[in-house]
Structures are given as C-alpha cells and as structure tokens.
N, C-alpha and C positions, 0 to 999 in steps of 0.2 A: 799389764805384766803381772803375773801370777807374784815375786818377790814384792811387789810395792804394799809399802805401806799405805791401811786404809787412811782415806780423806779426810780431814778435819773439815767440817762443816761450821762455819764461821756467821752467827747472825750477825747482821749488818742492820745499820738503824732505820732502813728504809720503811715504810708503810709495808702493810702485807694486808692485800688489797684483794677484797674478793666479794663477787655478788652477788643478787636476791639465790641464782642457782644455786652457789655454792654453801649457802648457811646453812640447811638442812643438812650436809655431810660435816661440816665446823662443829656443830652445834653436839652430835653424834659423838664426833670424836675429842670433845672437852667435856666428856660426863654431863651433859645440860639435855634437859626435855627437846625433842628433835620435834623441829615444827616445820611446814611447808613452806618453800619459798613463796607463796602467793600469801601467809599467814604473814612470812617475814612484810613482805612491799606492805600486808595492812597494815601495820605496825609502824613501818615508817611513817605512814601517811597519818596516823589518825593518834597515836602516843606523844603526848607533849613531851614524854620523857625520854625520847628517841634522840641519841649523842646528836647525830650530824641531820639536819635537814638534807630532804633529797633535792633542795635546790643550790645548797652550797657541797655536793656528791662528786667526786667526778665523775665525768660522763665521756665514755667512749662508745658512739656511734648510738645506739637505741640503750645502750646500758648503764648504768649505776656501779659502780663501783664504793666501797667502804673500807676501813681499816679495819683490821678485825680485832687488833690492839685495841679500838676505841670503842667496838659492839661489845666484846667479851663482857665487861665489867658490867654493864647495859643487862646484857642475860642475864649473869649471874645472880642480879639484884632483881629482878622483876620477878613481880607475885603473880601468880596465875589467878584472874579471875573468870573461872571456868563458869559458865550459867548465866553470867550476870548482865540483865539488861541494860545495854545503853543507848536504846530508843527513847529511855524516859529522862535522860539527860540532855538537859539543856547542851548544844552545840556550840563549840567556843570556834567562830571567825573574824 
C-alpha cells in the first residue's frame, strides 16, 4: 500500500551465516581488502588464527557455513603478509 509506513527492520540475535562464496562480497562491503573465496577456504585451513575451525563449521550439504559476527573482527585484525615465504616454515600438525 502506497500510505503504509516503511518497515522497521529489526536485528534479531541469530547468527548471520554466510560462506567461502559470500566473503568476497562481505568483505567489499565492510571497508576490508576484498579477497577470493578460494583465499578465504586457504585461510581457514592453514591460519591457526582462524575463529572457528572448519570442522566444528556448520555444514549444509557440500558447504561451510560461518558467522560473520565471528569472521569480521578475524579481518579486521589480520596483517597482510604479502610475499612472504612459508615453505621455509616448519609445518605445525
């Protein structure tokens, strides 16, 4: 209806859940260095400083899902080490 007043949009305390696809557009639109989702899954995988392990993730069907409440602060804080070898680092398993 053309009189109604516009909608309050109301955040609710739910997770806000979104995966490797979606980071590159998140990442965009929070002012943060836009990186590739195959950069993002590296980063899961090999950053000890990565919030959530991609085994406690949820996982719908072949996907990953993450909060993005719990990545943001994760970007924010991380230092770019552009160049920097880590073949010559000992591999922590």
């Amino acid at each position: 209806m053309p009189d109604s007043p516009p909608e309050e949009v109301v955040e609710t305390g739910g997770p806000d859940l979104i995966s490797f696809a979606d980071m590159p557009a998140r990442l965009e639109a929070a002012g943060l260095k836009k990186l590739s989702k195959q950069r993002c899954r590296q980063l899961a995988e090999t950053d000890p400083d990565w919030p959530v392990p991609l085994a406690e993730a949820t996982k719908i069907g072949r996907m990953r899902l993450f909060d993005w409440r719990v990545l943001e602060p994760y970007f924010r804080s991380r230092t770019s080490r552009q160049g920097q070898r880590t073949d010559l680092k000992p591999r922590l398993e």
